[in-house]
LOPADO-67045 format. One record per residue: residue number from 1; z, x, y negated of N, C-alpha, C, O in turn. Coordinates in steps of 0.05 Angstrom, whole numbers, plus 5000, padded with zeros to 4 digits. Layout:
<recs>
[rec NUM,[Z,X,Y],[Z,X,Y],[Z,X,Y],[Z,X,Y]]
...
</recs>
This chain:
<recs>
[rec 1,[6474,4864,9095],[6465,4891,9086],[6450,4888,9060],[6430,4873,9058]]
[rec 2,[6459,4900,9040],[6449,4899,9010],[6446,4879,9005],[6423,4870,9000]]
[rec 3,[6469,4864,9004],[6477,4835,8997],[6444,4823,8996],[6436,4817,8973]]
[rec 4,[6423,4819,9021],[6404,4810,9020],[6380,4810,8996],[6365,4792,8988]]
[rec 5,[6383,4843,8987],[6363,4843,8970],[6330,4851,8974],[6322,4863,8994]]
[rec 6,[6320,4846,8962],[6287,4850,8969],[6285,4882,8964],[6293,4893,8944]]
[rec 7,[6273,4894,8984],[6270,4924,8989],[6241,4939,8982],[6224,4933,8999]]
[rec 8,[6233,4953,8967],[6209,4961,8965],[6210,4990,8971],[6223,5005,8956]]
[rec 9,[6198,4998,8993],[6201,5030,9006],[6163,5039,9006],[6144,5030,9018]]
[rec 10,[6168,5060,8984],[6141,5071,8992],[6136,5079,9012],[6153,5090,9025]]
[rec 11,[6109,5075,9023],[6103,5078,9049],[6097,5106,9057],[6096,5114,9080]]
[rec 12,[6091,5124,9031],[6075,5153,9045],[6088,5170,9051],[6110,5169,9040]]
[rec 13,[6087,5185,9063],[6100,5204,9085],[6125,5197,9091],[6130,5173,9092]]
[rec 14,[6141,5213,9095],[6171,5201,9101],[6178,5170,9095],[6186,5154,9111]]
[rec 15,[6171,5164,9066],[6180,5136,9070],[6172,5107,9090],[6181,5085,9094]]
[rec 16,[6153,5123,9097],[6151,5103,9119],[6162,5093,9142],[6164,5071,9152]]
[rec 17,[6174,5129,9151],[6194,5125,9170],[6221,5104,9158],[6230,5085,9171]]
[rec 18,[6231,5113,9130],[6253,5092,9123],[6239,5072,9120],[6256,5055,9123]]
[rec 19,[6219,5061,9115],[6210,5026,9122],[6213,5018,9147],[6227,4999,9154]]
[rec 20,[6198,5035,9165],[6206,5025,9194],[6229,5026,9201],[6233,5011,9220]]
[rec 21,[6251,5040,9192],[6278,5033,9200],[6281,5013,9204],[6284,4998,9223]]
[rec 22,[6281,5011,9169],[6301,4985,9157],[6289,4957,9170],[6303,4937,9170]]
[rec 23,[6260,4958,9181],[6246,4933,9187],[6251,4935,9217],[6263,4915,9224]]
[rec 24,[6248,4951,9235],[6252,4948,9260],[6278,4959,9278],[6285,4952,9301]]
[rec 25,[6288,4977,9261],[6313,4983,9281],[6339,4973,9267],[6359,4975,9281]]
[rec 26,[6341,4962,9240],[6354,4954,9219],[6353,4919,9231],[6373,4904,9235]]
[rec 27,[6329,4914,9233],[6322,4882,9236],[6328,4873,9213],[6344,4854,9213]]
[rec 28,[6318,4884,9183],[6329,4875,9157],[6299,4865,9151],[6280,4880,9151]]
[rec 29,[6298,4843,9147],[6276,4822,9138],[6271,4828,9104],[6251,4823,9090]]
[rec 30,[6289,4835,9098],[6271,4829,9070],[6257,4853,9054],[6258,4855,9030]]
[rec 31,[6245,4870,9070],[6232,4893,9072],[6203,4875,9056],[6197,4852,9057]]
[rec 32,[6189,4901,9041],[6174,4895,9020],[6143,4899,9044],[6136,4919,9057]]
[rec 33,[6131,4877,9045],[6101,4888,9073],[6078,4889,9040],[6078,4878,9018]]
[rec 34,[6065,4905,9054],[6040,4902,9034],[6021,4888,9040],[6005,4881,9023]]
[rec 35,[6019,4881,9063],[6001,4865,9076],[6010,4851,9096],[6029,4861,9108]]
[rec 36,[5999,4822,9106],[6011,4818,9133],[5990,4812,9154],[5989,4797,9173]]
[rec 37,[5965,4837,9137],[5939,4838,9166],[5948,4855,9182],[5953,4850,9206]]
[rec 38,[5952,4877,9171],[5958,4903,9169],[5988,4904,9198],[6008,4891,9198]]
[rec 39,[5979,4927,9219],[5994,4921,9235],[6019,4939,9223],[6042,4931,9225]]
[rec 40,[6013,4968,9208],[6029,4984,9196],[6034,4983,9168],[6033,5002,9152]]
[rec 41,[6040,4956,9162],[6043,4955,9123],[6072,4950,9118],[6080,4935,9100]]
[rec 42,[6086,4963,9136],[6120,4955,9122],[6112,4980,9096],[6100,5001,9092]]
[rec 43,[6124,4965,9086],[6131,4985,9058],[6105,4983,9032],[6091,4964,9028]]
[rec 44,[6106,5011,9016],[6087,4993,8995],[6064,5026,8991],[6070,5044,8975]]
[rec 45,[6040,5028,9006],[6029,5054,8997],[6027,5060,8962],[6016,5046,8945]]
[rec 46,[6038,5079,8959],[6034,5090,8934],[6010,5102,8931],[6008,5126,8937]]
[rec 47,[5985,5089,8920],[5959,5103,8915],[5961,5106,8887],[5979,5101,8871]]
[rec 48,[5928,5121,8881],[5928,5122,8852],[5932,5096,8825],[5944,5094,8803]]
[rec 49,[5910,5076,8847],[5918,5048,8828],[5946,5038,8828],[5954,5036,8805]]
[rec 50,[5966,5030,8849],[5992,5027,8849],[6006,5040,8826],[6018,5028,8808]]
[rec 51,[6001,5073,8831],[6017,5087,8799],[6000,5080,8776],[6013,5085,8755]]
[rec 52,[5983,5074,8772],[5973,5071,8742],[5986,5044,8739],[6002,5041,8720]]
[rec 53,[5980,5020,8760],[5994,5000,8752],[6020,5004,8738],[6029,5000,8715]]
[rec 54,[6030,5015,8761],[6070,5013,8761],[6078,5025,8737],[6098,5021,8724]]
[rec 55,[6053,5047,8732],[6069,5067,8702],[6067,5052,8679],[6085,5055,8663]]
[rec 56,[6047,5033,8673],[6033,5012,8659],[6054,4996,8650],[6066,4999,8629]]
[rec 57,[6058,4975,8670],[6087,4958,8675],[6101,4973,8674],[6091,4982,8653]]
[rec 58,[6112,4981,8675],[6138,4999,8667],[6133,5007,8635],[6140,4988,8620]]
[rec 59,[6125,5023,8625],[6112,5016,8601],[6129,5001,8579],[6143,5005,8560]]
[rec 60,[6111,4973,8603],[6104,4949,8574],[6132,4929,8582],[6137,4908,8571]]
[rec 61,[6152,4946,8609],[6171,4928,8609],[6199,4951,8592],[6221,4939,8587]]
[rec 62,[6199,4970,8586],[6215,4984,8571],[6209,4979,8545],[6226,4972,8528]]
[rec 63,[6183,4981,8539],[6175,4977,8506],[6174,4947,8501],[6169,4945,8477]]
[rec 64,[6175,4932,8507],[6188,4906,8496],[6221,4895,8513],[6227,4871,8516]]
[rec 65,[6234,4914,8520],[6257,4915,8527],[6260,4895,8551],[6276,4877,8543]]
[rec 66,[6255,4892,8566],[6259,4881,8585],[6265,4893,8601],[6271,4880,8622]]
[rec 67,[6268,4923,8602],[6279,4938,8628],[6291,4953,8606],[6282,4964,8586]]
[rec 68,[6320,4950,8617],[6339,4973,8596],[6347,4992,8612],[6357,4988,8634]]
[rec 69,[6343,5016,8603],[6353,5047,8624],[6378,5053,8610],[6381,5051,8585]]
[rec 70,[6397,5060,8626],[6423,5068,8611],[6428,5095,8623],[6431,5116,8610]]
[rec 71,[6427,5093,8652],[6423,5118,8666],[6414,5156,8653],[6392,5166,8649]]
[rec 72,[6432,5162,8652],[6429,5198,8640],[6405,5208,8656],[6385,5217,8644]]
[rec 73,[6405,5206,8681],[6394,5221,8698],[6361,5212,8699],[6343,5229,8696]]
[rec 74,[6357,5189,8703],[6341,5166,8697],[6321,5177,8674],[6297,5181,8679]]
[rec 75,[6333,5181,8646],[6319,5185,8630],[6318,5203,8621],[6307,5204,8599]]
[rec 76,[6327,5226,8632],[6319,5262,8632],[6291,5257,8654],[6270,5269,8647]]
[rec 77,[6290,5242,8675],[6263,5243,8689],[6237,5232,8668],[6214,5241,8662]]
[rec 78,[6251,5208,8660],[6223,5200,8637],[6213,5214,8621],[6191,5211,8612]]
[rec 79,[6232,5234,8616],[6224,5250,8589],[6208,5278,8605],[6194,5293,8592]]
[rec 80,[6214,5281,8635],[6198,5300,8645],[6171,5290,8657],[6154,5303,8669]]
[rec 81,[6170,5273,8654],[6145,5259,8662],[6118,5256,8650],[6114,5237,8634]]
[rec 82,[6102,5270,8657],[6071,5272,8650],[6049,5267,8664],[6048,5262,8688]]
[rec 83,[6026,5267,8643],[6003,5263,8652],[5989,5280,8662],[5977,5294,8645]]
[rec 84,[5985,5285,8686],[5966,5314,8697],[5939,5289,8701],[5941,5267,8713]]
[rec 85,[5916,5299,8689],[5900,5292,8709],[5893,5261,8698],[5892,5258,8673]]
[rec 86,[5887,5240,8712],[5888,5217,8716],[5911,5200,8720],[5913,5176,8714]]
[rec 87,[5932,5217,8733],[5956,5201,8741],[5979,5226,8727],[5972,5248,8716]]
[rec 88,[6014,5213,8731],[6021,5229,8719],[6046,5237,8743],[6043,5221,8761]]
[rec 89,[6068,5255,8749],[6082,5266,8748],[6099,5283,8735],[6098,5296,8714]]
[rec 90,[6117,5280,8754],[6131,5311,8733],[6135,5331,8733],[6137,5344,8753]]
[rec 91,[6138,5344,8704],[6127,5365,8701],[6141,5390,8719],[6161,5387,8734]]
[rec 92,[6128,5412,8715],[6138,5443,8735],[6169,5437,8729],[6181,5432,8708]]
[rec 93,[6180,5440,8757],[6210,5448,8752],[6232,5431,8759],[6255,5435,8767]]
[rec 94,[6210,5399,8751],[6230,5370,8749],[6230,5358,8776],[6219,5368,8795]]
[rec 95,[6247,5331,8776],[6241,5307,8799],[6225,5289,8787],[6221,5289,8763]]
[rec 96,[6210,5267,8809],[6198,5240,8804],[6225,5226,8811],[6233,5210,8793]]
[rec 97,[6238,5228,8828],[6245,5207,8851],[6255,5183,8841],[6244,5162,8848]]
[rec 98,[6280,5182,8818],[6281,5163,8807],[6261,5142,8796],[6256,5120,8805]]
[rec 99,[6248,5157,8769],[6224,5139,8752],[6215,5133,8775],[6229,5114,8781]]
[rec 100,[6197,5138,8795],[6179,5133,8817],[6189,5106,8819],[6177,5085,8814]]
[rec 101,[6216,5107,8829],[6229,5084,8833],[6223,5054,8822],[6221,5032,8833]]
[rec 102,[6220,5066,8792],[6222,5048,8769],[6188,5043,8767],[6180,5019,8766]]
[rec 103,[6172,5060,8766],[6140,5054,8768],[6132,5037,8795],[6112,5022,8795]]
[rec 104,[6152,5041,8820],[6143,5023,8844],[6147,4991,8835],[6135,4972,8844]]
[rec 105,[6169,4992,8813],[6179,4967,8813],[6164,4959,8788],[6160,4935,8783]]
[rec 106,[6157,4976,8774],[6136,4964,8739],[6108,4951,8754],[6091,4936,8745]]
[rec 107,[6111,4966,8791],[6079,4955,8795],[6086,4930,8814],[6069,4913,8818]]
[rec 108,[6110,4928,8826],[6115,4904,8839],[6119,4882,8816],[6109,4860,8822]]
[rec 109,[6131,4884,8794],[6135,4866,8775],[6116,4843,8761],[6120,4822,8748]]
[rec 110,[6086,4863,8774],[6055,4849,8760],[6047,4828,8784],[6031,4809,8780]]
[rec 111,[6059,4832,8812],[6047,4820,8827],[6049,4787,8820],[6059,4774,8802]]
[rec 112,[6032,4779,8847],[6037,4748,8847],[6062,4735,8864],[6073,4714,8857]]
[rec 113,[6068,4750,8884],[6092,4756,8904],[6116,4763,8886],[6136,4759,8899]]
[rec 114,[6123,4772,8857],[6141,4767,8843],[6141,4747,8836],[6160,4731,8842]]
[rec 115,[6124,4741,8823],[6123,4714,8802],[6128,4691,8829],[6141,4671,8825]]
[rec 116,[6121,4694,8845],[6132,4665,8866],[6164,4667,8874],[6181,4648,8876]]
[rec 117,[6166,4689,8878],[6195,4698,8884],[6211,4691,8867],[6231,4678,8874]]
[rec 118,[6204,4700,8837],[6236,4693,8815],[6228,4671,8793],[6244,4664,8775]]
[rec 119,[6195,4660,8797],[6190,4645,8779],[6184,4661,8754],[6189,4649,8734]]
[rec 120,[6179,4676,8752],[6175,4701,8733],[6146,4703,8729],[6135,4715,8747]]
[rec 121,[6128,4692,8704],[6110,4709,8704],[6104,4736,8693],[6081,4735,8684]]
[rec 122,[6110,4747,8692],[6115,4777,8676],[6089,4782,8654],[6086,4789,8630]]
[rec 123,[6070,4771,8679],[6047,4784,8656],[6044,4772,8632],[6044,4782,8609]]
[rec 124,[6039,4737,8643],[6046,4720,8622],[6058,4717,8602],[6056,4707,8579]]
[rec 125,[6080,4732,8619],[6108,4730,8587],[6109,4758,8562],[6116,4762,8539]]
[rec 126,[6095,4770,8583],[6090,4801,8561],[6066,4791,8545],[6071,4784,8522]]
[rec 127,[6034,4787,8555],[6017,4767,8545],[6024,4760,8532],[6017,4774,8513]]
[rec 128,[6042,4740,8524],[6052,4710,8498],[6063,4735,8475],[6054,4729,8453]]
[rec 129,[6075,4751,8474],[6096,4765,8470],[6080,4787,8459],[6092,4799,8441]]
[rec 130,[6057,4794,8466],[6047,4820,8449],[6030,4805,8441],[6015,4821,8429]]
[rec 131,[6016,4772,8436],[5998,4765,8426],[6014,4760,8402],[6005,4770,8381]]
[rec 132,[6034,4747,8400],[6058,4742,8383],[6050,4761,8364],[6035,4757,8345]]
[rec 133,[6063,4786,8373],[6067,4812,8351],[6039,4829,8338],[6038,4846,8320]]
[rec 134,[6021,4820,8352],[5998,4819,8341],[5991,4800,8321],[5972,4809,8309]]
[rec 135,[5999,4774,8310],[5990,4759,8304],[6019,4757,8283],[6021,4741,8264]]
[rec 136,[6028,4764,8286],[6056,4774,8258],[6038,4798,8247],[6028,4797,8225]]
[rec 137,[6034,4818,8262],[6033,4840,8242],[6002,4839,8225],[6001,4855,8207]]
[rec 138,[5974,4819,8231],[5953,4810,8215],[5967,4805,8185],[5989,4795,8180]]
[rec 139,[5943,4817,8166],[5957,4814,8149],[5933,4786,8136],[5909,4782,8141]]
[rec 140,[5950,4774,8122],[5934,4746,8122],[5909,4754,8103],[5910,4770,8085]]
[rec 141,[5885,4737,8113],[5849,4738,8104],[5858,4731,8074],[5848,4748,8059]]
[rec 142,[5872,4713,8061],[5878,4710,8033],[5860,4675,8036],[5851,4662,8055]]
[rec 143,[5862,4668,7997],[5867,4643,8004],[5836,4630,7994],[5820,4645,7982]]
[rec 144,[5832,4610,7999],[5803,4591,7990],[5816,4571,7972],[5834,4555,7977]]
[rec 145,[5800,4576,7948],[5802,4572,7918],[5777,4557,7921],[5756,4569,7923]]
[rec 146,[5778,4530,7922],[5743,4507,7912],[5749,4499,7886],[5730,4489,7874]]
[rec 147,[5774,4501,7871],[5780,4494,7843],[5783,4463,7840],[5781,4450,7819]]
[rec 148,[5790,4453,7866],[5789,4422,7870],[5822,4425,7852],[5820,4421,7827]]
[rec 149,[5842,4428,7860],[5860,4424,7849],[5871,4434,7812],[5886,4422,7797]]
[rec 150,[5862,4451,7808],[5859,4460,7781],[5842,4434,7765],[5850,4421,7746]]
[rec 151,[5817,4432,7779],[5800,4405,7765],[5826,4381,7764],[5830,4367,7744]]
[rec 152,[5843,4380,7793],[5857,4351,7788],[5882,4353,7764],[5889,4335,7749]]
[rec 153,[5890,4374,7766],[5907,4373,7746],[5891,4375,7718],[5902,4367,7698]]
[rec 154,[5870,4384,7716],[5863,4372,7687],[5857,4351,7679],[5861,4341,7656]]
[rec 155,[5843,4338,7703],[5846,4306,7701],[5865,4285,7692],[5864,4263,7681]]
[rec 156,[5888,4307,7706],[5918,4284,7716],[5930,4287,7675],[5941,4269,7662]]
[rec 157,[5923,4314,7665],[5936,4324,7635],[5920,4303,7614],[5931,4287,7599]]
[rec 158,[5890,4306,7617],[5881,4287,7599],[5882,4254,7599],[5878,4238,7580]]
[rec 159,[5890,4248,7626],[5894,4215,7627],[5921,4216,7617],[5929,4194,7609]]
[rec 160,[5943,4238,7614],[5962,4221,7602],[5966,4223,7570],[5978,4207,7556]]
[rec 161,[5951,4247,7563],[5944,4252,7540],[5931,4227,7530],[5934,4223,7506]]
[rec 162,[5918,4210,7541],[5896,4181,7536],[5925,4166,7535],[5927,4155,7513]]
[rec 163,[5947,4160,7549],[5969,4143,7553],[5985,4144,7531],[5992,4123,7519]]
[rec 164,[5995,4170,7522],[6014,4173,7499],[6002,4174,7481],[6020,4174,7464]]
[rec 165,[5978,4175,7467],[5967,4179,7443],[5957,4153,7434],[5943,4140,7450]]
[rec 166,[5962,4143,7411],[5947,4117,7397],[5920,4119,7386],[5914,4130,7365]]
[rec 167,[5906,4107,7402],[5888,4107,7386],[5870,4099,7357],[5858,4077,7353]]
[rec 168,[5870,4118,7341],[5854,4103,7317],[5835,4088,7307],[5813,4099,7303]]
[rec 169,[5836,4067,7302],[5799,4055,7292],[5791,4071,7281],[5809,4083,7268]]
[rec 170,[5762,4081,7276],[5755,4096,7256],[5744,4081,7229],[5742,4057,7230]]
[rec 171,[5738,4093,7208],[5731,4082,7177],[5714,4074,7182],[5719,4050,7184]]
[rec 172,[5691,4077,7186],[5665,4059,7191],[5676,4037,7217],[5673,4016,7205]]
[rec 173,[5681,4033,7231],[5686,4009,7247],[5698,3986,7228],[5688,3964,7224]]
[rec 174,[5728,4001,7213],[5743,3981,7198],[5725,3973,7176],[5731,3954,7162]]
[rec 175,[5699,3990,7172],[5688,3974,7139],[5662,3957,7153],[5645,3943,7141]]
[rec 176,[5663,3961,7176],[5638,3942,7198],[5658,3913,7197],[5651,3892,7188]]
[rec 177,[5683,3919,7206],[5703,3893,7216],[5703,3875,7181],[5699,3851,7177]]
[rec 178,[5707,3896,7162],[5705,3886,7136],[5688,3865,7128],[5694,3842,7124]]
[rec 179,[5663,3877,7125],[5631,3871,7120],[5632,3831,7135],[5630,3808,7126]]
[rec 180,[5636,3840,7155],[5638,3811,7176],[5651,3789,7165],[5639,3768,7162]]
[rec 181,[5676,3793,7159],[5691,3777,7150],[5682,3758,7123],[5688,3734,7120]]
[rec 182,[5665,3774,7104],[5653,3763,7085],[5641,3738,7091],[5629,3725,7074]]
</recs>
């Protein structure tokens, strides 16, 4: 059944009943628990923190492309999708059901229970990845001038200027060298 894929069923109202299906009259194990204190945690409660997470991740997994939507339907919901409040839905008129979908999974994606599962750290890799593009788009502090190198090259100009040039005795030395000889 679903070529054994990992199942995440919101737990609140109705969906709970489809968690308990799929976990007890299904006998399908790979049902998403939120807990395993918890005698009733098949599935995943959608609270306020869950959606801020999931909308979050979701987010930061579309805007650095890691989740590509191709789906028509899919992204007429995103685009009806707002902020009432603290949390968001959508707006008068529209569905969640899809995006919801996609925010359950932007908030399963942060867990630690992913990252053990696919070897994925998500956060980490978004982390590395917006520190990156942070650190491209600084524009550089500019440069430190001690004038050490300007000094060496005047150094390096007059020692050869000393190499190629002959030097002259001057007239008083040669009439000193003169004088002697007498």
């Amino acid at each position: 059944m679903y070529n054994n894929a990992y199942v995440i069923v919101e737990s609140n109202d109705q969906g709970s009943l489809v968690a308990n299906g799929l976990y007890q009259e299904l006998e399908y194990d790979n049902v998403h628990m939120e807990s395993a204190v918890k005698a009733n945690a098949i599935g995943q409660a959608m609270t306020r923190r869950v959606k801020r997470l999931g909308c979050s991740g979701l987010k930061d997994l579309v805007e650095t492309n890691k989740l590509k939507i191709y789906d028509e339907q899919t992204i007429l919901e995103i685009s009806t999708f707002v902020a009432k409040g603290t949390s968001y839905e959508a707006s008068e008129g529209n569905n969640d059901d899809l995006i919801m979908n996609l925010v359950m999974f932007g908030y399963f994606a942060q867990t630690q229970f992913f990252n053990d599962m696919t070897d994925i750290n998500l956060k980490e890799m978004l982390f590395k990845q917006r520190m990156a593009e942070i650190e491209a788009d600084i524009v550089p502090f500019g440069w430190v001038d001690d004038g050490s190198d300007w000094i060496k090259s005047i150094e390096e100009e007059e020692d050869a200027k000393l190499r190629n040039t002959s030097i002259e005795t001057p007239d008083w030395l040669v009439d000193m060298e003169t004088i002697e000889r007498w």
